[in-house]
N, C-alpha and C positions, 0 to 999 in steps of 0.2 A: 569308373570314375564319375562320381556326382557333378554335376555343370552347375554354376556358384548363381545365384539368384540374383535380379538385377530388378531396378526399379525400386521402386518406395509409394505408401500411402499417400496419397495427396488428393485435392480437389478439384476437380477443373472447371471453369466457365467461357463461355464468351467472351474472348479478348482477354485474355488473362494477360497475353504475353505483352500486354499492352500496360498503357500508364492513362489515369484519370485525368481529365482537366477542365474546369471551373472555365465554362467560356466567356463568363459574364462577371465581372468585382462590382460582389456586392448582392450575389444572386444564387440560385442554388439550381443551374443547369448546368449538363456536364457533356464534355466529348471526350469519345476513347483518341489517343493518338502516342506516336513511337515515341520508349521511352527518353530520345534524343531531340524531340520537339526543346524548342530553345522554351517557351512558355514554363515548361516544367522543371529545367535544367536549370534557369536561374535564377541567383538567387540575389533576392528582392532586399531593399532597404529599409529598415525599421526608422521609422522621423517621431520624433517625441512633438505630443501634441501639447501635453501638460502635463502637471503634478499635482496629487492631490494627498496632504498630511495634513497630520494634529497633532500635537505634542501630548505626552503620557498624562493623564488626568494625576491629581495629587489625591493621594490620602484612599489610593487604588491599592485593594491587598496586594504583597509583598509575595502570598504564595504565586501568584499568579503566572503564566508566560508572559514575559516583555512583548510589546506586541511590535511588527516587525514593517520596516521602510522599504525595501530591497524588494518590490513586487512590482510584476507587468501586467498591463491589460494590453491588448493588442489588440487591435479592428482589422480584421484582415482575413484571407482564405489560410485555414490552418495547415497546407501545402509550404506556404509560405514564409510562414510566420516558426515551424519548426525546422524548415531549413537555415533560418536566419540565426535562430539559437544555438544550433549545431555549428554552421560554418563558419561566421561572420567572427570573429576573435574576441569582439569585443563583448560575444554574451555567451562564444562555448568556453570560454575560460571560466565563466561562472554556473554553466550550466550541464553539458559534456559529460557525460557519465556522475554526474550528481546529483539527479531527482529520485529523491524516494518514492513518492507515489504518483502514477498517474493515473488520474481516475475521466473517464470520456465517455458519455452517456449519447450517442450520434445522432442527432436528430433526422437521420434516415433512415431510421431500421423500423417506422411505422407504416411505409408503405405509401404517406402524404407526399415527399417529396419526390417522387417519381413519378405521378399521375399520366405524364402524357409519354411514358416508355413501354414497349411490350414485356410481358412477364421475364421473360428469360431475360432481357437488356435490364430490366430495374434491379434482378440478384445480381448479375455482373459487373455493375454499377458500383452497388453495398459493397461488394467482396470487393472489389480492385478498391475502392479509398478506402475498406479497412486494411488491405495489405498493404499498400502507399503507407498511411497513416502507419502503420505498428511499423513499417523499416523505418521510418522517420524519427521516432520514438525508442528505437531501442538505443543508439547510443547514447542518447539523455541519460538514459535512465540509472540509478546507479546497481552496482553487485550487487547488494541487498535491498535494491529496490521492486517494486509489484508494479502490476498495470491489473486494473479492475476497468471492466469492460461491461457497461450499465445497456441491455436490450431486453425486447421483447420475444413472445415465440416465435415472430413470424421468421428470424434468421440463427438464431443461437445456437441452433446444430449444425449449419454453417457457418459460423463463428468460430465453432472450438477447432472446426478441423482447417480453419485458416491460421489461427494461433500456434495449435501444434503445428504447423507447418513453418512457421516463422521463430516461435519462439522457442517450439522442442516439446512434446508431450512427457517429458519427466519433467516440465519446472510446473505444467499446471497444478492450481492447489485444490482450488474449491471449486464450483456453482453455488454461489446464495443465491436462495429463494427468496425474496422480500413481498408481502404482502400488503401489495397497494391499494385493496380494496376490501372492504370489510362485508361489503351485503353484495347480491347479485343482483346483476341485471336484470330485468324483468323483461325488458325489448330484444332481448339475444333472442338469434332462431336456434343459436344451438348451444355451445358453453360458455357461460358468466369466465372469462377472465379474470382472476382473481390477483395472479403476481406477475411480476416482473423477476427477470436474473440478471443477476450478476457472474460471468466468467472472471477469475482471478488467476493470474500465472504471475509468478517469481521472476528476476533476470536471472538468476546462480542458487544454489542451492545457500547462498549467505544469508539468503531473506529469515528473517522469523517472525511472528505474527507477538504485537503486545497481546495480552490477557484482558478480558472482560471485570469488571468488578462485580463480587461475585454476589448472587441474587436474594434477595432479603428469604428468598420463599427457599433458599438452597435447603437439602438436607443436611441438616448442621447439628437436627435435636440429637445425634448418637452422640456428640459430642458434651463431654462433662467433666467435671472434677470431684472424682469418687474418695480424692485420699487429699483434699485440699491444694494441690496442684497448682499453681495458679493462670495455666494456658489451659485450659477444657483440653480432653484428648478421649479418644475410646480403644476400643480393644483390637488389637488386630495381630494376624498371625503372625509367629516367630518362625515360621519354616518358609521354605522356598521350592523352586520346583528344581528335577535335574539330577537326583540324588545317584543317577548312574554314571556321571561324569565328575561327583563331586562326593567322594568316598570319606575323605578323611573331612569333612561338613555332618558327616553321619555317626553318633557316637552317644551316651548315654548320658544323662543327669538324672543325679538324684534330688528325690524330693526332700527337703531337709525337715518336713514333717510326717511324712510317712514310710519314709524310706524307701518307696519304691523308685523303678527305674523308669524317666521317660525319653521316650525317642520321639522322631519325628514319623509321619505315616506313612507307608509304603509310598515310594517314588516319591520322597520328599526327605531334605535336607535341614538343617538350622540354617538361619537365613542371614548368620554376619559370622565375624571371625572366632575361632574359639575364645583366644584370649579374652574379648568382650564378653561372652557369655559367662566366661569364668570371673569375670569381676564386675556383673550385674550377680551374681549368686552369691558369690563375697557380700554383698550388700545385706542378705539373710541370716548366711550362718559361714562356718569356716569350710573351705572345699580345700581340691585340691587335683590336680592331672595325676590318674591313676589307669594303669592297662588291665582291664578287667576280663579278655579273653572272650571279647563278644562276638567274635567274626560271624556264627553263625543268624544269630537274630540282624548284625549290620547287613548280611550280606540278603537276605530277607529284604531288607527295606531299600536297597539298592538293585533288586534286581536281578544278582547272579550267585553266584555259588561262593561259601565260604573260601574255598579254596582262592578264587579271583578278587574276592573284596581286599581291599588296601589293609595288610595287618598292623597291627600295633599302635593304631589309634586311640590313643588313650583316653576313657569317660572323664567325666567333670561330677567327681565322689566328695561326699563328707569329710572332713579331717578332723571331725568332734563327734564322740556319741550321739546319736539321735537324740537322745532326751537333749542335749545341751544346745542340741543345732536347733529343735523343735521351739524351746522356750525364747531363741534369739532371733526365730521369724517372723512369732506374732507378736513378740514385740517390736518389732520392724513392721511389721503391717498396721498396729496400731498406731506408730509414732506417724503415719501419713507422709504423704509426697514421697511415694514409694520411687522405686529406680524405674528405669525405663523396661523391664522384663519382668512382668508381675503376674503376680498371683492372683484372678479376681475372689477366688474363694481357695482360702489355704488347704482347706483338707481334700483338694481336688487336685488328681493329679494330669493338671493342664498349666502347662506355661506361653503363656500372650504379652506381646510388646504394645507398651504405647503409640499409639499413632495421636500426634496432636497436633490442632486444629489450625492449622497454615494457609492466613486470607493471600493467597499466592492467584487469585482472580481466577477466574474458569477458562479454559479453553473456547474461542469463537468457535462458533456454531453455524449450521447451513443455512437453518430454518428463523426470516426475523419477521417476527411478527409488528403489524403494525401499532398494537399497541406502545412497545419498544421503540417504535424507530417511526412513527408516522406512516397514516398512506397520502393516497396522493390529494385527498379530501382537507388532509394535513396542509401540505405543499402548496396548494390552493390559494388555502386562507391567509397562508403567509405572505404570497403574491400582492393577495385581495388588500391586505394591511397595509400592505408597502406601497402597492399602487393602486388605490380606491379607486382612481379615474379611469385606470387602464384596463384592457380586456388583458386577462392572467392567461399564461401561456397554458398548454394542453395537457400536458404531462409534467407540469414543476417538481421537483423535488423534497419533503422537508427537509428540512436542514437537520433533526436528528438522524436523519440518513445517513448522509455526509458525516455526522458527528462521527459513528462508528465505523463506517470509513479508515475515517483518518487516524479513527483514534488507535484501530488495530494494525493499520500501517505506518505511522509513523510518529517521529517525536519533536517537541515543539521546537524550533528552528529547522527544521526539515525543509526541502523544496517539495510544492505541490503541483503539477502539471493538471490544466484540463482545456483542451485546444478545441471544443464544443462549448464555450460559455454560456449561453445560452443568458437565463434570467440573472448567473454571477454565484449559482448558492455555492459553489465547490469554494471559490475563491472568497465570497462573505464567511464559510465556516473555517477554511482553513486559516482564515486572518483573526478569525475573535479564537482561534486557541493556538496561539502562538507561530505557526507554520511560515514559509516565506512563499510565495506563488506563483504562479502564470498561467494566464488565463486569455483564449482567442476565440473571436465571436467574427464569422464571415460578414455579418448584416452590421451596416452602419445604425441603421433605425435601431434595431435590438439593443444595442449598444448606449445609443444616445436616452432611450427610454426608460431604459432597464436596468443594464449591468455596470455602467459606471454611476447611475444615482444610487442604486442598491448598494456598492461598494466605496463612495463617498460616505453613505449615511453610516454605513460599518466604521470606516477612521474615524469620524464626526464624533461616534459614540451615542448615533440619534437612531439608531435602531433595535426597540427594544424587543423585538420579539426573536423567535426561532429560539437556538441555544446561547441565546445572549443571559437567560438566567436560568439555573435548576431548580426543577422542587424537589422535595423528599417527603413522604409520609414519615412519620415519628410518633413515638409515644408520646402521650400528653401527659400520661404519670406512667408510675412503673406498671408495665402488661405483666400476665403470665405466665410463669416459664414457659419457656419454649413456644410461646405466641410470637408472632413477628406482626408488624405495626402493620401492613399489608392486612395479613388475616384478621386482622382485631377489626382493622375496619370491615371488610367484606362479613364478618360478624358480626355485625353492626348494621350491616345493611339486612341481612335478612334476617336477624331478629326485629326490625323494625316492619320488615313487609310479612311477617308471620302474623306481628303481634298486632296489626293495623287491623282495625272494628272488632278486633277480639278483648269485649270489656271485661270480662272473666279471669284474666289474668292478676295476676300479683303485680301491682304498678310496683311496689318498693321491691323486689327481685328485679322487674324490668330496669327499674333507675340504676342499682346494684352493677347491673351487670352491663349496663352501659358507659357507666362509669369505671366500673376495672376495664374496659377494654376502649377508651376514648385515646383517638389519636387527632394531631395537626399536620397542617400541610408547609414545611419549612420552606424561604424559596430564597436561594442565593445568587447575588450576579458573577456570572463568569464573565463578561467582559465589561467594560468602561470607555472603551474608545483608545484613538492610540496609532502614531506608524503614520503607514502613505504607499503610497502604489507610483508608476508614473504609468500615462496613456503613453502608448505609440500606436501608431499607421504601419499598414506596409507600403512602402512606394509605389506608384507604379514600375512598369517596364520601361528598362534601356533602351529595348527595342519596341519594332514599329513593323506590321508588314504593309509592303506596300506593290498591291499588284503582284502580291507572288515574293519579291523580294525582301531580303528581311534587312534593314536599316535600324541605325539607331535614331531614337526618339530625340524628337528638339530639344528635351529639357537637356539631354546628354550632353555636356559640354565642360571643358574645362575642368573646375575642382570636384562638379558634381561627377564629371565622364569619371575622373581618378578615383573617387569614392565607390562608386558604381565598381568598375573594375576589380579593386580591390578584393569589396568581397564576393566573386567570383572568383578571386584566387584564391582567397581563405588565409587572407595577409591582414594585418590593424594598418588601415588607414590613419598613416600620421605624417604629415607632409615637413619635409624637411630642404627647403630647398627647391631643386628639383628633383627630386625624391618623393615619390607617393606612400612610399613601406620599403620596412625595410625586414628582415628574416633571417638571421644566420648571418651568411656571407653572401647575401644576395639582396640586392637592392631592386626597387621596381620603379618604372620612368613612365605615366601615360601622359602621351602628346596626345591633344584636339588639334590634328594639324596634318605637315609633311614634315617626314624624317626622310632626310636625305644624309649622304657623307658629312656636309659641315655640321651638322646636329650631334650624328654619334661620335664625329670627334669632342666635339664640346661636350659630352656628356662625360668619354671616356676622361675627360681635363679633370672632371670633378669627381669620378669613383674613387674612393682609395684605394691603396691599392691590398693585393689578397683579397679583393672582392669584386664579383660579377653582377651583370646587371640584364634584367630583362624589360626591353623597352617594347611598351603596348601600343600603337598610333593610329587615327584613321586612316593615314596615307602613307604609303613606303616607298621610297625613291629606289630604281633599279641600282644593285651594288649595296647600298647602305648594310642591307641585313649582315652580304660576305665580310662587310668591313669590319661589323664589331665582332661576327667570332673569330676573325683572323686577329684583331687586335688583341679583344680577351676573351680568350678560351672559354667555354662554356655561358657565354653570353649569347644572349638572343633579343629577335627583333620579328614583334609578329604584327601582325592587321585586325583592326579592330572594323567592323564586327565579325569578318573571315573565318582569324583564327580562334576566338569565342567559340563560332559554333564548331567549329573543328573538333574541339576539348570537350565540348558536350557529347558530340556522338563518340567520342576517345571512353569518353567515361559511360556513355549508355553500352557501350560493345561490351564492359567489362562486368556489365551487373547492374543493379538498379543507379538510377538518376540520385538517387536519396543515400548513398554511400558516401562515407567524407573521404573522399581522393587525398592522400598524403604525399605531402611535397619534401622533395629531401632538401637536405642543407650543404 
């Protein structure tokens, strides 16, 4: 008897079995501690600082995306700020399995913000808030949503095998390579660094990837209209592969000008239904289903013995003398915009299907050059633009980066997630092409400097650069067949760097030929301005320790203690009375105070009735709790801050901190 295998691939580090935590708001030092540490467990208030909109510019193209009001920026540790989005009711209703992309570029995976850790503690570090961070994150996200995971070499091979671990090595898609730099370094002692990667993985197999539009340089010259057609098409085969499973696909046509018989070539089939082929041939001459007793030659081309080939297949024959069938094909071939199954030369016995030319965009690719998408020389200057005065962060991003991005993951009103803000470009690009966002930067400076003026000037409509307009090379008169505006100018360049001090030449060929191949540079704006975002904060903590002991914080009081609570429970805060939330058939009661008997009598004066109530307090008088489940069934009365952390370590025993605990009704 074979003994069944146990265990699974996975990665291990230092403290894994641990949770990350941000000692400092506001700062980027970390300590390892249980993943029932109250710090980590709860969850923090979002407070609105302000709002920043602009109404839709007039006499803004109509193609365009509406550009969209319904986005966050948050200032805050992004621990925080995604558990707030998940739990808190009033933003997982909007957000909870509904982000299409998130895209998180970490600003620790350089190796800077760890300087004063030892090697092994600085990976440990990375790996535990990327695996924090991605359980955070996946219930956001939606079934057909992606997470793009933007690093460097120094962790991405531990990256992928922390992903597969969390996310599932069948939803990974890609690694894109993006080239951030275009020349080498000359001060390296050993390799010029040239790209950066991207890891992408899917939530569900639901994801699909939009299409690129497709490239002026494609190969598209096979493409033509030989019989006036009016969609360009070329030649491509009428057979398929398989002809041993697919017997009765295998059968004879005659040629209606030569009368011979064509088949398809050993281990190969016709490649659609007979009926079609028999009325793309009607289209020539007259046919007709006839059993011509070919078992032997079919079974040749399938593979096995007459005897086993499918009998009675019947060919696709003439039903008119040759001479009559011959005289009605060329002139079918003559009359032009032949059928879909043609003959590129009549007296040849080949039959080819049109295949025609469908801008269906190309498949995304692994490899983006910076030409395409900017390097970080790019990303830079756009900083440099925005903020003349400021020192431009170290790695910014361009913004045509992000453009393809988004553009291959989602569509305009879409939710965009990037809980690393950084300089704002995720969230400045997803908002100039229609997207809706959220976006979380730990550092208050960063914030105040950078990513809310960067993202103000984006609603303003005062920022002209990045992908705020396209250009496009174009013909300036009609090119060449089959020239594309691209090559005409790259022809243009170096018949110029040929023909420079070369006085010998024929100036009127040179003017000629400058002139048939002279292009412009078209540049259109994609956005105007438009929309609004609003700022939030994450609050501080409820709690306080003190000496060891873990108390709630002075600001804790009253309506704020109730709100606080709240979402900790993962209830809307809506005060009704005295009623904090309400959920089903369960009401919630937080006293700043003592609850004793006379309290939960008065409270139970006001439940309705068929509903129960769980009352949260600082103080609990001996007896009170017995009283209200004796009175109503399934009510409760716990201690604030006690039974708080109680519920944290209830829910660290069961799995990470960052799971949303489901309350029944």
């Amino acid at each position: 008897m074979v003994s069944k295998h146990t265990g699974r691939l996975e990665l291990t580090w230092t403290d894994k079995e641990k949770t990350l935590l941000s000692t400092g708001d506001g700062q980027y030092d970390y300590t390892f501690v249980d993943p029932s540490d109250y710090r980590v467990s709860e969850v923090r208030l979002l407070h609105a600082v302000d709002r920043v909109e602009a109404p839709t510019p007039e006499g803004r193209p109509e193609d365009l995306p509406e550009p969209t009001d319904d986005n966050l920026l948050i200032t805050g540790d992004a621990m925080h700020a995604l558990d707030a989005l998940a739990k808190i009711p009033e933003y997982s209703e909007k957000y909870l399995g509904k982000v299409k992309l998130v895209y998180i570029d970490p600003p620790f995976n350089t190796g800077q913000a760890f300087t004063n850790y030892e090697d092994n503690i600085e990976h440990s570090i990375w790996l535990t808030m990327l695996r924090d961070r991605l359980r955070q994150i996946l219930p956001l996200l939606a079934r057909d949503g992606s997470i793009w995971v933007h690093l460097d070499d120094v962790e991405v091979h531990r990256c992928r095998a922390v992903m597969d671990e969390e996310l599932g090595p069948e939803n990974f898609l890609a690694e894109v390579v993006w080239q951030k730099a275009t020349s080498p370094r000359n001060d390296t002692t050993g390799f010029s660094v040239s790209h950066d990667s991207l890891l992408v993985y899917r939530k569900t197999d639901q994801w699909s990837p939009n299409r690129m539009k497709r490239l002026a340089s494609s190969n598209t010259s096979r493409y033509r209209s030989r019989d006036g057609d009016p969609v360009p098409w070329r030649d491509g085969d009428a057979t398929a592969g398989k002809a041993a499973t697919n017997h009765p696909m295998v059968y004879a046509i005659q040629h209606p000008v030569t009368g011979g018989l064509m088949y398809p070539t050993p281990g190969r089939c016709w490649g659609k239904a007979q009926s079609w082929f028999l009325d793309q041939m009607n289209e020539y001459a007259k046919y007709e289903l006839r059993d011509i007793g070919d078992e032997e030659r079919r079974a040749v081309i399938c593979g096995t013995t007459p005897d086993e080939v499918r009998a009675g297949v019947p060919a696709i024959m003439l039903a008119e003398p040759l001479e009559d069938a011959a005289k009605s094909a060329r002139a079918r071939h003559e009359a032009g915009q032949w059928p879909d199954l043609v003959f590129l030369d009549l007296n040849k016995e080949r039959l080819q299907r049109k295949k025609h030319l469908a801008d269906e965009g190309r498949v995304p690719e692994t490899l983006w050059f910076a030409s395409d998408v900017g390097g970080s020389l790019r990303g830079k200057n756009q900083i440099r633009d925005l903020f003349p005065d400021l020192h431009a962060f170290a790695t910014p991003k361009p913004e045509e980066l992000l453009q393809r991005v988004i553009h291959i993951a989602t569509d305009p009103g879409d939710i965009v997630l990037d809980c690393y803000a950084g300089s704002g470009t995720t969230a400045a690009v997803a908002h100039k092409m229609g997207c809706r966002w959220v976006t979380a930067e730990l550092l208050p400076a960063t914030v105040s400097r950078y990513t809310k003026p960067r993202l103000t000037r984006v609603v303003k409509g005062d920022d002209p650069g990045g992908v705020t307009t396209s250009s496009e090379r174009v013909a300036a008169a009609a090119l060449p067949d089959g020239v594309t505006p691209d090559e005409a100018q790259e022809f243009n360049r170096l018949l110029n760097k040929v023909a420079n001090g070369q006085g010998d030449l024929d100036t009127d060929t040179l003017k000629a030929l400058r002139k048939l191949t002279k292009t412009k540079v078209e540049t259109s704006t994609l956005w105007h301005g438009g929309g609004g975002f609003t700022h939030l904060e994450v609050g501080p903590s409820m709690f306080e320790d003190v000496d060891g002991m873990v108390l709630l914080a002075d600001w804790a009081t009253q309506g704020e203690l109730a709100e606080a609570m709240c979402a900790q429970l993962e209830v809307t805060y809506a005060p009704d009375g005295i009623f904090a939330a309400k959920e089903g058939t369960v009401r919630y009661v937080v006293v700043d105070g003592l609850v004793g008997e006379s309290t939960v009598r008065s409270i139970l004066d006001q439940l309705p009735d068929g509903q129960i109530v769980e009352v949260w307090a600082t103080q609990v008088a001996d007896g009170a709790a017995d009283l209200l489940r004796k009175e109503r069934k399934g009510s409760r009365l716990e201690a604030i801050p006690d039974s708080v952390l109680d519920r944290y370590r209830r829910k660290a025993s069961n799995g990470s901190p960052f799971k949303k605990e489901k309350t029944s009704e």
